[in-house]
C-alpha positions in Angstrom: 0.0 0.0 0.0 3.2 2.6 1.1 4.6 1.4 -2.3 1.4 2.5 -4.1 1.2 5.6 -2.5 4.7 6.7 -3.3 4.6 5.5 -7.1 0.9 7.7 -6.8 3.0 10.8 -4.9 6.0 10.6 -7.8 3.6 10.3 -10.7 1.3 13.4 -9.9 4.9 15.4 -8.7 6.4 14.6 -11.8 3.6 15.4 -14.0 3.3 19.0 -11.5 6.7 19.4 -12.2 6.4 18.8 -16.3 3.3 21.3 -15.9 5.5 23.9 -14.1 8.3 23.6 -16.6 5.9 24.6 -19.5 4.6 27.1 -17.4 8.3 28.1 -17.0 9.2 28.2 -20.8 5.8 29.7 -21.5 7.2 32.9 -19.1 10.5 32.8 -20.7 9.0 33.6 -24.2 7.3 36.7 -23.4 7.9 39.5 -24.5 8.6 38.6 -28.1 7.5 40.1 -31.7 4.8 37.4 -32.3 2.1 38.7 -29.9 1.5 40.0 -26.3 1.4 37.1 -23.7 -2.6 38.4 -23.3 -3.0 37.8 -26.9 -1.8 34.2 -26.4 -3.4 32.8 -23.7 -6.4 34.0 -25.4 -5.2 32.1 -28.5 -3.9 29.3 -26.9 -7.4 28.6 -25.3 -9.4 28.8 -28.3 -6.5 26.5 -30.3 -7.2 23.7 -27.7 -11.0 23.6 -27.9 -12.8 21.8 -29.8 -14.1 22.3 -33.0 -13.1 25.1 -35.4 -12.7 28.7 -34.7 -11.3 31.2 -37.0 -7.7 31.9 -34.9 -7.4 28.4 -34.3 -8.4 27.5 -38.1 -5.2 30.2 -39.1 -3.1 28.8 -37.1 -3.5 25.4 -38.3 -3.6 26.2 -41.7 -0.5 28.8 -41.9 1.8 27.7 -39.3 1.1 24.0 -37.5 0.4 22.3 -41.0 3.9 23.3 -42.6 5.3 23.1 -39.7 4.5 19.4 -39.0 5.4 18.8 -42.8 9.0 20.0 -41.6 9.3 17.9 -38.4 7.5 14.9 -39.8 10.1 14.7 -43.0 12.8 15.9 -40.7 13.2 18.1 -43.7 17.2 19.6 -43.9 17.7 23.5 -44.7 20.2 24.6 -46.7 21.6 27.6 -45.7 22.9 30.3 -48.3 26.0 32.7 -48.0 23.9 36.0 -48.3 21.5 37.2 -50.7 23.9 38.0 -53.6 26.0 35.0 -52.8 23.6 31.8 -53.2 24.7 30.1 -56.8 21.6 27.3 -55.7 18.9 29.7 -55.7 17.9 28.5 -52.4 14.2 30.1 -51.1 15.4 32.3 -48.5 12.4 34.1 -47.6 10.9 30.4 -47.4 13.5 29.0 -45.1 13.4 32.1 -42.8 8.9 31.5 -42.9 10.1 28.0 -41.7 12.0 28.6 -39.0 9.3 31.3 -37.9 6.5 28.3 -38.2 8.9 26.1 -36.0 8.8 28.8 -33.1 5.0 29.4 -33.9 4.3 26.0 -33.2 6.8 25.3 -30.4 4.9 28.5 -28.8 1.6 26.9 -28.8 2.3 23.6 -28.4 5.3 23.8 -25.8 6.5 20.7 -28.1 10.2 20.5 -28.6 10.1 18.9 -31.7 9.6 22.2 -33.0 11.6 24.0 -30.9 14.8 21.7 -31.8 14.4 21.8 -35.6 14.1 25.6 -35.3 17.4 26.1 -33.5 18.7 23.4 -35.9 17.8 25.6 -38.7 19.0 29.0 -37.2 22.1 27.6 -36.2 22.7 26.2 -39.8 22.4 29.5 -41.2 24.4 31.4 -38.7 27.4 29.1 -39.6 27.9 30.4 -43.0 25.1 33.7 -43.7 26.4 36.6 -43.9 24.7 40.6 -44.6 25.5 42.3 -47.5 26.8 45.6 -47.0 24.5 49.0 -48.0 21.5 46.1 -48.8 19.5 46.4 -46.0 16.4 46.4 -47.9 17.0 43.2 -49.6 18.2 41.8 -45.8 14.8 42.3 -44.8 14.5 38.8 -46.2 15.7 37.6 -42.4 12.9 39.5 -40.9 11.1 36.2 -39.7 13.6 34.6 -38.9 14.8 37.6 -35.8 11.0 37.1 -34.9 10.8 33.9 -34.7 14.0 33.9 -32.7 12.7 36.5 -30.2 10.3 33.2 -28.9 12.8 30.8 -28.2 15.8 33.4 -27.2 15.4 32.3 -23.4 14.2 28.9 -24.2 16.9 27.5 -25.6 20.4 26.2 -24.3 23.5 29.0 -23.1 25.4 28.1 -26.1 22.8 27.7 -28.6 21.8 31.3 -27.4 25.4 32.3 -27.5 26.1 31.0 -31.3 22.6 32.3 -32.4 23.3 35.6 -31.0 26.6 35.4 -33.0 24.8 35.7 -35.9 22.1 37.9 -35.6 25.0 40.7 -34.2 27.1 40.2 -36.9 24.5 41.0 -39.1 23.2 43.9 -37.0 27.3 45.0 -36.8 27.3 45.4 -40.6 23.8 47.5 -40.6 25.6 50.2 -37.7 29.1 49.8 -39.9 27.2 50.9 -43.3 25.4 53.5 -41.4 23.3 53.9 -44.6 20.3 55.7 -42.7 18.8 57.3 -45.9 15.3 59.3 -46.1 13.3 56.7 -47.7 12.2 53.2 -47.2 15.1 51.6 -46.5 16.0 53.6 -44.3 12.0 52.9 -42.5 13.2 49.2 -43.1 16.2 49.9 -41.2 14.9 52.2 -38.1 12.7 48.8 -38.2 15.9 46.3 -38.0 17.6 48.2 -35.4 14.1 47.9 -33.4 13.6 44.1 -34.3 16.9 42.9 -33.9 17.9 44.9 -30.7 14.3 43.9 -28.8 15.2 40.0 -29.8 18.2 40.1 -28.7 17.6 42.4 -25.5 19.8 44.5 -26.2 18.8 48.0 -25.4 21.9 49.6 -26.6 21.0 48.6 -30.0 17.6 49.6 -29.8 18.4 53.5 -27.8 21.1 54.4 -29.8 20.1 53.2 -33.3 16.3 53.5 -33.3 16.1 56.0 -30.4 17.9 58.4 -30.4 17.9 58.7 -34.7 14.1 58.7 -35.5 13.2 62.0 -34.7 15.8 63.7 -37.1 15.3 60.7 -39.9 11.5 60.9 -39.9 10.8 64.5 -40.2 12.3 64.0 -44.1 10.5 60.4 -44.5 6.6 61.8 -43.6 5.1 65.1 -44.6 2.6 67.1 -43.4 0.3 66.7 -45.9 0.2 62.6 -45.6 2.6 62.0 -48.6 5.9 60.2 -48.0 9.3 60.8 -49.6 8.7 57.4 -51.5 5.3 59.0 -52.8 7.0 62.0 -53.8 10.0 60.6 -55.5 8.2 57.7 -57.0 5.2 58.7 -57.7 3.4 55.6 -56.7 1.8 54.2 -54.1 3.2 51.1 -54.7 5.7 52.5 -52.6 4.1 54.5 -50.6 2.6 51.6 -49.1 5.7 49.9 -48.8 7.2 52.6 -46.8 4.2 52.5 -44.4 4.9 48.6 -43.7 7.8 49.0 -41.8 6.2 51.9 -39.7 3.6 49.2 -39.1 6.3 46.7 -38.2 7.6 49.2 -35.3 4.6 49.7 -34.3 3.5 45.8 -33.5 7.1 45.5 -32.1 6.5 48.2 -29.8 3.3 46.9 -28.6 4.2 43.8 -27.8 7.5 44.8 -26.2 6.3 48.3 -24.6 2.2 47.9 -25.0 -0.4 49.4 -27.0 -0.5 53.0 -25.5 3.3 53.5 -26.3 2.5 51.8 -29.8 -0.9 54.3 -30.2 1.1 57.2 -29.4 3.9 56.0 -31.6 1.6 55.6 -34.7 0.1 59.4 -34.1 2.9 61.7 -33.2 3.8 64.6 -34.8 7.4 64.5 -36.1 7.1 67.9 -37.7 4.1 70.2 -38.6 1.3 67.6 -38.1 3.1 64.9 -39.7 2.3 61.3 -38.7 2.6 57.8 -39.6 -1.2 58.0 -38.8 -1.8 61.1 -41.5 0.5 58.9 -44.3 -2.2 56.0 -43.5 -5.1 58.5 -43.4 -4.0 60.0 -47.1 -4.0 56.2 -48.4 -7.2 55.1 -47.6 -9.0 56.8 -50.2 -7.1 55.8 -53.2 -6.9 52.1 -51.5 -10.4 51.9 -50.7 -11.9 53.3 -53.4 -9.5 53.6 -56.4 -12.8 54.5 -58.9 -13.4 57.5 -57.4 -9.7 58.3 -56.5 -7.2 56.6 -59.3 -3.7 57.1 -59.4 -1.3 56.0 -62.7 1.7 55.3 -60.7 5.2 55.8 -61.4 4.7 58.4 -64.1 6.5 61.0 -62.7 9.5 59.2 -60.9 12.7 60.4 -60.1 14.1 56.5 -60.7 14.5 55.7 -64.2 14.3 51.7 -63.8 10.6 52.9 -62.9 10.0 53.5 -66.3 10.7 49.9 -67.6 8.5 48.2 -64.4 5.0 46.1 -65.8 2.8 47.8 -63.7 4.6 51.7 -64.7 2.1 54.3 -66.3 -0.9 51.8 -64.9 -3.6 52.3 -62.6 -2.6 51.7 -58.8 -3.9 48.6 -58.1 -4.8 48.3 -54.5 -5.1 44.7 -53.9 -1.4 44.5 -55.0 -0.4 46.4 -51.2 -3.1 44.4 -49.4 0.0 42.7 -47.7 0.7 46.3 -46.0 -2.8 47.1 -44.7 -3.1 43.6 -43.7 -0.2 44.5 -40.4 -1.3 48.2 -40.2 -4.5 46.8 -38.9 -3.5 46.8 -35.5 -2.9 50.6 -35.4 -6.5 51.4 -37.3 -9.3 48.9 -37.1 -10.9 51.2 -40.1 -9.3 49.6 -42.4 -11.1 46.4 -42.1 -13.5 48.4 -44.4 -10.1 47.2 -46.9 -10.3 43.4 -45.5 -14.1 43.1 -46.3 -13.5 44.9 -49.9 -10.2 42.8 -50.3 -9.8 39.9 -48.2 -13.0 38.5 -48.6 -14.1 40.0 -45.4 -12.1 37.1 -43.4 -9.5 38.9 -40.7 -7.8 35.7 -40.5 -7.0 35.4 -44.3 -3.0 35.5 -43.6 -1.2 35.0 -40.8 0.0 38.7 -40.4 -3.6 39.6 -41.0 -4.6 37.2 -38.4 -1.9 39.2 -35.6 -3.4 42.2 -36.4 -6.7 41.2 -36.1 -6.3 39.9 -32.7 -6.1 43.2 -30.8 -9.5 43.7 -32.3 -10.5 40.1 -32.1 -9.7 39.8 -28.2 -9.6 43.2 -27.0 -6.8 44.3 -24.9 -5.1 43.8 -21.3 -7.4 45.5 -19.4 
């Protein structure tokens, strides 16, 4: 009977004791760039009901589905040099998704098949990838991968953390070396890569003195006044304009999941100079993306870049659904714009995954 008792005692402790760990690695995620922690216990309770629910039905479908494929095949990545050295053609932007799925997954499932075939990948690619130099634009390609890493940082093993660290500040080091901060959108992509990169590595230096203590003098000759941008005016499109508005949007779902939605809200509608605002650049959009009839643009006709002149879409119509993919993440500063996911998206908030983070702030409300 004593025996019984103790095998009964060790089986609930140890099972207490695997349920405390996953409470523990659960902590140790938070903050990250994915979502708040509010945002994921609310996910994570509607993932493990039954039955189908649209954030649970998103998740499956854009992240635990290809995941699984990944673990189930034990697929291999192949990592490539950089993005102007990779003679294979490999899918960078795909293997950078797949490491983000793998951290997705591992997040919501505390499951470390996941978790070890995303540090397997990461640390693959930190043995040989490199940044190119004055490219930051086209290094944006890594974006997922620095978010998906901001799950797992303080998950994972001291020296996997060391040698992934490695790599991210090496590529960060070549980003403060180039110092190429210039007034248009990469230099919104790289305010955004100081943020991303610096929050997932908690490394507040990065993120004070790089994003900081440089936005207010970039920004004022990035946004106008009269909600045009510098891409707007210099390319004449808002193809671009657009694109230039994504990585504002990025900053702003870093910030509130690293510093909360009032720092984010205030973020999105300062002034930074004579009424300018990433808010007024969005504002100016909406017409001409929500009802291009009435308010057409031919885009890139007067542009200051002359490869604009040989593009497909050059001297056409702006064609909104085409920068879909930019008000899909700027839905989490201005719920309007799901007036753009019912016109464009079929009016399903959970169409992609990005889409489906934006939509939770309205989906689930916020930390009260």
């Amino acid at each position: 009977m004593k025996k019984h008792i103790l095998l009964l005692f060790l089986l609930v402790g140890t099972s207490l004791t695997g349920k405390a760990q996953s409470t523990d690695n659960v902590d140790l995620m938070f903050p990250n760039l994915m979502m708040t922690r509010y945002h994921y216990d609310k996910m994570k309770e509607d993932i493990e009901k039954k039955g189908n629910n649209p954030p649970k039905s998103a998740y499956i479908k854009q992240m635990r589905n290809p995941a699984e494929t990944i673990v189930n095949n034990d697929r291999k990545t192949t990592p490539a040099v950089s993005t102007s050295n990779n003679p294979n053609n490999v899918d960078i932007s795909g293997e950078m998704n797949a490491i983000y799925q793998l951290c997705v997954v591992y997040a919501f499932s505390q499951d470390d098949k996941f978790l070890n075939k995303a540090v397997e990948y990461l640390k693959a690619w930190g043995k040989v990838n490199v940044a190119v130099s004055k490219s930051n634009i086209h290094e944006s390609v890594y974006t997922p991968a620095v978010e998906g890493y901001s799950i797992i940082r303080n998950v994972i093993s001291q020296a996997d953390r060391d040698e992934i660290d490695g790599w991210f500040r090496k590529r960060i080091n070549v980003f403060i070396k180039d110092n190429d901060l210039r007034d248009n959108n990469w230099g919104t992509c790289l305010m955004q890569q100081f943020y991303y990169y610096g929050s997932a590595l908690n490394d507040k230096n990065v993120v004070n003195t790089y994003f900081r203590n440089r936005y207010s003098g970039w920004v004022k000759n990035n946004l106008y006044a009269n909600g045009t941008t510098t891409d707007l005016m210099g390319r004449d499109a808002f193809a671009y304009h657009s694109y230039d508005l994504l990585f504002f949007a990025e900053i702003c779902h870093g910030m509130a999941c690293y510093e909360g939605y009032k720092v984010a809200d205030e973020f999105y509608a300062q002034d930074v100079n004579w009424g300018a605002s990433i808010k007024k650049s969005v504002d100016f959009w909406k017409p001409y993306l929500l009802d291009p009839a009435k308010n057409p643009h031919t885009e890139f006709v007067e542009t200051e870049w002359a490869p604009d002149k040989k593009r497909s879409d050059y001297n056409k119509p702006y064609s909104p659904a085409g920068t879909m993919y930019v008000a899909d993440e700027l839905l989490e500063m201005d719920q309007d714009l799901l007036r753009a996911v019912d016109k464009y998206r079929g009016g399903n908030p959970f169409y992609t995954w990005r889409l489906t983070l934006s939509n939770l702030r309205w989906y689930y409300g916020e930390e009260e």
